[in-house]
BAVEX-782630 format. One line per 4 residues: number of its first residue (from 0); for each residue z, y, x of C-alpha. Coordinates in Angstrom, 2 decimals. Each point is the difference from the previous one (the first is absolute). Example, Ala and Ser with C-alpha at 12.3 -4.5 7.8 and 13.67 -1.06 7.14 Angstrom:
2
0	7.80/-4.50/12.30; -0.66/3.44/1.37
END
This chain:
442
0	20.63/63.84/96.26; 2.34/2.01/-2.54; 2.69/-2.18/-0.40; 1.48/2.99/-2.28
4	-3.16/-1.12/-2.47; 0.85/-3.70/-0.31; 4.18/0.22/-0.47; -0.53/2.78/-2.50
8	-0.95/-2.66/-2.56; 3.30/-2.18/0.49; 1.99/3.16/0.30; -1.41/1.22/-3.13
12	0.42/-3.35/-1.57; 3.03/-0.65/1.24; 1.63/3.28/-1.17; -1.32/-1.29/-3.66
16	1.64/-3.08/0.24; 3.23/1.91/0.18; -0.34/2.54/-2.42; -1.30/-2.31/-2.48
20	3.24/-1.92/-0.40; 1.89/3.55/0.25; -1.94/1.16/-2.98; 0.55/-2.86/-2.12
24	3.50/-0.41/0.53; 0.39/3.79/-0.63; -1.53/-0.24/-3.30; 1.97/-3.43/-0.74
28	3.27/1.68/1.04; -1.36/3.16/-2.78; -1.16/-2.61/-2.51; 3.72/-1.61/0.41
32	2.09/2.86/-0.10; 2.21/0.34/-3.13; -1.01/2.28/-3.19; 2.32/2.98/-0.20
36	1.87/-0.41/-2.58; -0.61/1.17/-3.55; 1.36/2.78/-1.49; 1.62/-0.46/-2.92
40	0.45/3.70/-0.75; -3.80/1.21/0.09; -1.09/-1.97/-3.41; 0.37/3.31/-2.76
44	0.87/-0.74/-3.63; -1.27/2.80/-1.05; -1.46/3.29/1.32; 3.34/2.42/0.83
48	-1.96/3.21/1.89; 2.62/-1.17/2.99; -1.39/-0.15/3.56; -0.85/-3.03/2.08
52	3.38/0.80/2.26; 2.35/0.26/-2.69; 2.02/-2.00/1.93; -0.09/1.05/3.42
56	2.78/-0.15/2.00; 2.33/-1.23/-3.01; 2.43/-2.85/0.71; -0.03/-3.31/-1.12
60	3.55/-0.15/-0.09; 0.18/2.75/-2.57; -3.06/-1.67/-2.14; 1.58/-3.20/0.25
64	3.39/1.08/-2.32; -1.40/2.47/-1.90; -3.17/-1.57/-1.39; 2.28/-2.56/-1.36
68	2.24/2.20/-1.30; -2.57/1.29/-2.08; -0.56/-3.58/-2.24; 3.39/-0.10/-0.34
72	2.05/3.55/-0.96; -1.28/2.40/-2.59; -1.70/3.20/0.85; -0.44/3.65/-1.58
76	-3.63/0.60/-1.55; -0.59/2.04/3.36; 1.44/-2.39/2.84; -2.03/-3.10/-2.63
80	-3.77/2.10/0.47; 0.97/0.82/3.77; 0.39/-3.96/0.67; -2.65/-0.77/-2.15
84	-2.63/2.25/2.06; 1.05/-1.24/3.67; 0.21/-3.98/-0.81; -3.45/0.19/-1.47
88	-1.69/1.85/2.78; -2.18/-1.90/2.14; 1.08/1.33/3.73; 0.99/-2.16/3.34
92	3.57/-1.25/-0.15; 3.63/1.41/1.51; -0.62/-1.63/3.67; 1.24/-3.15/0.30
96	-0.02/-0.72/-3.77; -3.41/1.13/-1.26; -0.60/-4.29/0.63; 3.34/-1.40/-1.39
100	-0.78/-1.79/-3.19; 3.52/0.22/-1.23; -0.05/4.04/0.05; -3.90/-0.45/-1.46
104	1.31/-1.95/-2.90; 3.38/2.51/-0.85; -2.97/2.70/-0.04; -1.86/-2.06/-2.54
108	3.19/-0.58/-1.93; 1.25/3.58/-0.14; -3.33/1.67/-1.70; 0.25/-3.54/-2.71
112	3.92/1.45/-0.34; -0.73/3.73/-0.03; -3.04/-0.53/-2.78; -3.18/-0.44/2.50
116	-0.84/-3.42/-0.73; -3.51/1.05/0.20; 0.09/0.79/3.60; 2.60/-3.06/0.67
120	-2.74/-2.07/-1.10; -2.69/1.76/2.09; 1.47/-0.11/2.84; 1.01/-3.78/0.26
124	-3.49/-0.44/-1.34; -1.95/1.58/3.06; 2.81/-1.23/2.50; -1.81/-2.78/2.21
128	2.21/-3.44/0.48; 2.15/0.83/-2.59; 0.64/-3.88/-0.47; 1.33/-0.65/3.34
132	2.76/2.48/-0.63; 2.72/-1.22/-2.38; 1.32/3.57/-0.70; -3.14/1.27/-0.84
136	-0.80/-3.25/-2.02; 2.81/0.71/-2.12; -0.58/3.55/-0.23; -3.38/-0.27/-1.37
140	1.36/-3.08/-2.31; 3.33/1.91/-1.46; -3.04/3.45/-0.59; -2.36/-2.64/-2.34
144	2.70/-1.30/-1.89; 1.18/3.17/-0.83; -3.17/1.16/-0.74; -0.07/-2.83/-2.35
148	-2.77/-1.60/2.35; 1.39/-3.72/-0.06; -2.74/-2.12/1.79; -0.32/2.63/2.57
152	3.48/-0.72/0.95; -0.72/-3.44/-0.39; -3.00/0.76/2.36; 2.39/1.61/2.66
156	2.45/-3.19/0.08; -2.83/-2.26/0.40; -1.80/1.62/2.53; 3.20/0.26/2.19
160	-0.04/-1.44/3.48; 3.34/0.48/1.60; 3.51/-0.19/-1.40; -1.06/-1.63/-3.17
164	3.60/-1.75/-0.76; 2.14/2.53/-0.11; 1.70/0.76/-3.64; -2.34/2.64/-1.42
168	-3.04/-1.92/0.52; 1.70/-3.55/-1.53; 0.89/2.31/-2.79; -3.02/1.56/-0.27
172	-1.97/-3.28/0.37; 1.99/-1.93/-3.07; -1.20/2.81/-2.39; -3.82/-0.34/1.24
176	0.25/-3.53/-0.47; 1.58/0.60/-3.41; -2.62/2.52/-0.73; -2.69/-2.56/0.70
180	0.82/-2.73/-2.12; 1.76/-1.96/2.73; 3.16/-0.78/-1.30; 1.00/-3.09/2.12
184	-0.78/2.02/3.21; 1.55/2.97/-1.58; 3.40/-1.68/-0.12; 0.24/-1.48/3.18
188	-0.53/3.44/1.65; 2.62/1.12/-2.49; 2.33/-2.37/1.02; -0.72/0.35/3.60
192	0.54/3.84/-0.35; 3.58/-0.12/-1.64; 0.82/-2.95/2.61; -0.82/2.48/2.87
196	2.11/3.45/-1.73; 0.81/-0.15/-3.75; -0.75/2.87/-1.77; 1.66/0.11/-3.48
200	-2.21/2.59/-1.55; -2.78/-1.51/1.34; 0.62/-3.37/-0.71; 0.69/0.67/-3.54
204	-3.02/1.88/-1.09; -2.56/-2.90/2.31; 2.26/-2.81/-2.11; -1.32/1.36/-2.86
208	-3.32/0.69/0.82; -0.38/-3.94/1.19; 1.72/-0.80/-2.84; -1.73/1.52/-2.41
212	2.71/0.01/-2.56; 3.88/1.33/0.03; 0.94/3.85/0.52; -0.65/1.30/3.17
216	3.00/2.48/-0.56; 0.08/3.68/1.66; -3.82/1.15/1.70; 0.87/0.96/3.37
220	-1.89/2.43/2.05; 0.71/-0.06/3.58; -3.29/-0.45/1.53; -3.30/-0.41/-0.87
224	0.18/-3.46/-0.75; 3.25/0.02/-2.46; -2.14/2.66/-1.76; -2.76/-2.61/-0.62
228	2.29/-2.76/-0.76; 1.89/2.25/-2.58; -3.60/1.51/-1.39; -1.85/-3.49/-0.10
232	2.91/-1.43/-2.58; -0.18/3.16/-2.04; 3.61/1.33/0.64; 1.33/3.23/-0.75
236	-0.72/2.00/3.06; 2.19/3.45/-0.74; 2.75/-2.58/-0.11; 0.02/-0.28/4.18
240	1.03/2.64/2.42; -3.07/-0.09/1.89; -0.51/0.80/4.01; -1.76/2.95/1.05
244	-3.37/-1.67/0.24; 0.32/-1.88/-3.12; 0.92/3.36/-1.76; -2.99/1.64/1.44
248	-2.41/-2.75/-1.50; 1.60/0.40/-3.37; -0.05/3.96/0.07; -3.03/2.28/-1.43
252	-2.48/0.29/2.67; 1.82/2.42/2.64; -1.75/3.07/1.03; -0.61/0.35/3.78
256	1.17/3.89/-0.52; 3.64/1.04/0.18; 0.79/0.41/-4.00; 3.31/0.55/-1.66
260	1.87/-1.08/-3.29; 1.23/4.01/-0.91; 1.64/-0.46/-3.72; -1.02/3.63/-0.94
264	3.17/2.53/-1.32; -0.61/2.91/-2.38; -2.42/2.74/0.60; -3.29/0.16/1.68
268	1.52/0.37/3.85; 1.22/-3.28/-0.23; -2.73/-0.96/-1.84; -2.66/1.07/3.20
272	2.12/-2.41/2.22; -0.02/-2.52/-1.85; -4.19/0.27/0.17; 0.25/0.98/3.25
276	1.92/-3.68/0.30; -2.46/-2.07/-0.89; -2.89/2.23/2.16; -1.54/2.46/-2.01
280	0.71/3.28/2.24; -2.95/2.22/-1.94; 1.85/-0.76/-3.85; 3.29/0.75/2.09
284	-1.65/3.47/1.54; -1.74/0.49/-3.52; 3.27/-0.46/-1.78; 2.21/2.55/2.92
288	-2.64/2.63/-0.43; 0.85/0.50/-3.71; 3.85/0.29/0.60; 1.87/3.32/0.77
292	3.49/-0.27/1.21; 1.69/2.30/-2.77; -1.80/-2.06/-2.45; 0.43/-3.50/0.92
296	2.22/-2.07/-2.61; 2.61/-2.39/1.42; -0.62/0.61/3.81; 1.22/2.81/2.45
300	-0.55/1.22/3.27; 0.97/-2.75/1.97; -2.52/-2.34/-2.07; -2.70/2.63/0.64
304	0.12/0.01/3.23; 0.21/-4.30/0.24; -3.33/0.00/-1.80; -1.78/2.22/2.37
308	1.77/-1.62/2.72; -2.02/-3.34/-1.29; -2.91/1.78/-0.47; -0.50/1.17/2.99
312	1.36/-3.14/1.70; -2.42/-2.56/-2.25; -2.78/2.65/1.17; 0.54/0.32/3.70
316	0.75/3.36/-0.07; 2.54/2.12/1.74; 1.69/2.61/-1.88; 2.52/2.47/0.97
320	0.75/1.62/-3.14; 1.38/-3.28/-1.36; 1.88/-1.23/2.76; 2.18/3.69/0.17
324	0.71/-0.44/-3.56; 1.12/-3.26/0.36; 2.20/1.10/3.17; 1.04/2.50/-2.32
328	1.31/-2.06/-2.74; 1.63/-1.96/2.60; 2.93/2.57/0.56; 0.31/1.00/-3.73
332	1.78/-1.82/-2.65; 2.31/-3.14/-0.68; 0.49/-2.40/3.09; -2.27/-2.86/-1.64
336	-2.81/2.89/-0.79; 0.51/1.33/3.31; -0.26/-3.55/1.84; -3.44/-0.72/-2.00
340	-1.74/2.84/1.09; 0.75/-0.49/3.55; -1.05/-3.55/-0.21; -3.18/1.52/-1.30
344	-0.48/2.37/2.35; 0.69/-2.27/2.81; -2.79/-2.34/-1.13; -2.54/2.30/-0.66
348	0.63/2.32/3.08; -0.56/-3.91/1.80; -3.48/0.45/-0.65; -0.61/2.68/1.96
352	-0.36/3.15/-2.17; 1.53/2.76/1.70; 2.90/2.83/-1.88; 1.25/2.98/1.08
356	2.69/0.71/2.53; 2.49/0.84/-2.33; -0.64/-3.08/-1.77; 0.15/-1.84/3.09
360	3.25/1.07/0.75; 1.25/-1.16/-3.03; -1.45/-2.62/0.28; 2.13/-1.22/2.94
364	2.69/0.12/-1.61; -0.80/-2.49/-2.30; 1.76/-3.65/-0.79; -2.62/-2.61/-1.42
368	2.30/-3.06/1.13; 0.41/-2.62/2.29; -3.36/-1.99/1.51; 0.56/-3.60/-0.54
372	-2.38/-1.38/2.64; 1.16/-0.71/3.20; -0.42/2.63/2.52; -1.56/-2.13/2.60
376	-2.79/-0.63/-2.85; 0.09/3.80/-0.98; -1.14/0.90/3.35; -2.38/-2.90/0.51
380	-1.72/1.25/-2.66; -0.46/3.38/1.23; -0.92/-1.26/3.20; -3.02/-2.14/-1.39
384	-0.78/3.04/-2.24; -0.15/2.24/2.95; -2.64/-2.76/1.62; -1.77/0.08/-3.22
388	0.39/-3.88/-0.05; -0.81/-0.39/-3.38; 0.65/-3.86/-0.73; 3.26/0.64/2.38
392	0.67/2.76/-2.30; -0.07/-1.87/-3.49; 1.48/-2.95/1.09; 3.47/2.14/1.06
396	-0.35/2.28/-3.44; -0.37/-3.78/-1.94; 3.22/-0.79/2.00; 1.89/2.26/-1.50
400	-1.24/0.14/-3.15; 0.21/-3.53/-0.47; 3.91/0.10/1.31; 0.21/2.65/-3.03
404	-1.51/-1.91/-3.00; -1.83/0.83/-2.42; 1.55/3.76/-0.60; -1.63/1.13/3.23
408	1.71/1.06/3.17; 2.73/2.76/-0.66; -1.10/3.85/0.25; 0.68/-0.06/3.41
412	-2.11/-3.07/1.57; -2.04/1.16/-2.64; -1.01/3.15/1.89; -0.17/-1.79/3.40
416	-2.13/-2.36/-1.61; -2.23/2.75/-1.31; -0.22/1.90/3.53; -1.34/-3.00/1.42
420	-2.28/-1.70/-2.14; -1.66/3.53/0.15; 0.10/0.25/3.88; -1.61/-3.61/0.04
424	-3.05/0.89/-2.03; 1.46/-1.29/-2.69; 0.25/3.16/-2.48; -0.99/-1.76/-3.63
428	2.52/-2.19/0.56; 2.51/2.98/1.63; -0.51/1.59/-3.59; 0.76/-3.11/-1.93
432	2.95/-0.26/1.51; 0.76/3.73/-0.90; -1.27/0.24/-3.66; 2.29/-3.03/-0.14
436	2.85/1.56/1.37; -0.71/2.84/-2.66; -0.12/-1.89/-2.94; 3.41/-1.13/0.52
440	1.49/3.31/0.03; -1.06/0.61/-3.89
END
């Protein structure tokens, strides 16, 4: 007999009897492993052209102070449109905070500050779970208020699941009840908010608004939610100093581009920038290609040579004639004159077009002033340039642009800022930063 034949049944049998409980707790150990986490980054607000690793190798750290910064200090047209771009992309996170819902909801609230409400909005709309996250709760509430979108703000509180009693929220809650008709309910919630932290302003202006008589005094437009207080009691709201954001909502609709308020002077040179300003670089050419230097009223060489400096700058063009001309007014004429041009020349030669090598030599000897960033940050930001880490890159050039207000960075972190954003892949945004840097020269 073949005793191999009659045990090959158990064997068999008994080798499925094992695997079988194998396989099922391998696919209960899959089934029970933990989601990755989202990433809070990868929702877009709008199409930018920017690639899906605009972040790559960017720090956290870094994102985590300046994209605050950016709700908070003013920026330059150019350093505003560069910010504007990167927060609305749609690209995996800084690692280790591409899933923190507090960075994820300073994002949202920078692009509501900086004029992209639009995208704010988007974002926070396509973001999964945003009502288990109480930043991103109030980030999407504070964007529909200012947006004058009441009930979806109401929406937002209501559909809250964690954190629901801290101030904003109580605040927030009294002027949905309010809104609804539900006075009584209304008042306790006031009454529990100002128990928890009184708020003077706030208190005032919700007083009113339950009482329904009496004068509310002074609007006051902190946040989104003083500004629909103040609005929904009719109050006078040029008569506030409002916050960034709030100022954004009550602006003109903000275009996406760079553009620049240029109070034209006398005579059609000035006249081009001021076009040129606002983005029209063909009436600026159109206009340039009718002057003649001997000719031109009210403007000499110096002014001349700014304009094609811009031109070629707005355009993306080198040019060497231009640059040597404006290295050459750099060592003739009064100190001030003299300092102007080689401020000029500095910022255009940032971009990259070449001059000659008596030019250069000149050119060394130049003084444009004093960088103001730190030099730690100076050279971070050529080091990420040198990576091409783009998102690395803008971050550090919103650092110190930020730090420097709404003027811009000074002529010289103005052509480190340049070098870099150009070396990152960042060039339209390299030539903002230049034309800029131009304009104030005039």
């Amino acid at each position: 007999m073949d005793f191999r034949r009659h045990f090959r049944l158990p064997a068999l049998v008994l080798a499925a009897g094992l695997a079988l409980p194998q396989a099922v707790a391998a696919q209960v150990a899959v089934e029970a492993a933990p989601l990755p986490a989202l990433d809070l980054f990868s929702t877009a607000g709008r199409e930018t052209g920017l690639p899906a690793d605009l972040w790559r190798e960017a720090s956290a750290a870094t994102a985590s102070t300046v994209i605050p910064l950016l709700a908070q200090k003013p920026l330059s047209p150019a350093a505003a449109a560069l910010a504007r771009r990167v927060l609305a992309a749609g690209a995996q996170g800084p690692e280790g905070g591409g899933n923190d819902p507090a960075l994820a909801a300073a994002r949202a609230q920078a692009l509501v500050a900086l004029g992209d409400a639009e995208a704010a909005r988007m974002i926070l709309q396509r973001t999964a779970q945003v009502e288990r996250s109480e930043p991103l709760s109030r980030a999407a509430a504070e964007a529909a208020l200012l947006a004058g979108d009441e009930q979806g703000a109401c929406d937002a509180a209501e559909a809250l699941t964690t954190d629901r009693d801290r101030i904003y929220w109580l605040r927030l809650r009294a002027f949905c009840q309010a809104r609804a008709g539900e006075t009584a309910a209304a008042q306790l919630t006031f009454d529990l908010a100002q128990s928890v932290e009184r708020d003077a302003a706030y208190g005032r202006l919700m007083g009113a608004k339950l009482a329904g008589v009496g004068d509310p005094g002074a609007p006051s437009l902190r946040n989104g939610l003083d500004y629909a207080l103040s609005r929904s009691l009719g109050l006078d709201l040029t008569a506030a100093e409002p916050a960034p954001a709030v100022a954004a909502a009550l602006a003109p609709e903000t275009p996406l581009e760079a553009r620049w308020t240029f109070v034209a002077g006398p005579g059609p040179v000035s006249a081009a920038m001021a076009v040129l300003a606002q983005g029209d670089l063909a009436l600026a050419e159109n206009v340039r290609a009718t002057l003649v230097q001997d000719e031109i009223p009210e403007a000499g060489a110096f002014d001349l040579a700014l304009l094609d400096a811009l031109i070629a700058a707005s355009a993306g063009r080198e040019d060497r004639a231009t640059l040597d001309r404006l290295v050459e007014r750099g060592g003739i004429g009064e100190a001030k004159a003299r300092a102007r041009a080689q401020q000029a020349a500095a910022i255009f030669a940032a971009l990259g077009s070449p001059m000659s090598p008596q030019a250069r030599g000149e050119f060394a000897r130049f003084a444009i002033g004093e960088a103001k960033a730190p030099e730690a940050r100076a050279l971070a930001l050529a080091l990420a340039s040198e990576r091409r880490l783009p998102g690395e890159t803008a971050m550090l050039a919103l650092w110190i642009a930020a730090e420097a207000g709404a003027g811009g960075p000074s002529p010289a972190d103005r052509t480190h800022i340049i070098r870099a954003l150009k070396a990152a892949g960042l060039e339209p945004h390299a030539r903002d930063f230049a034309v800029e840097g131009l304009l104030a020269l005039r």
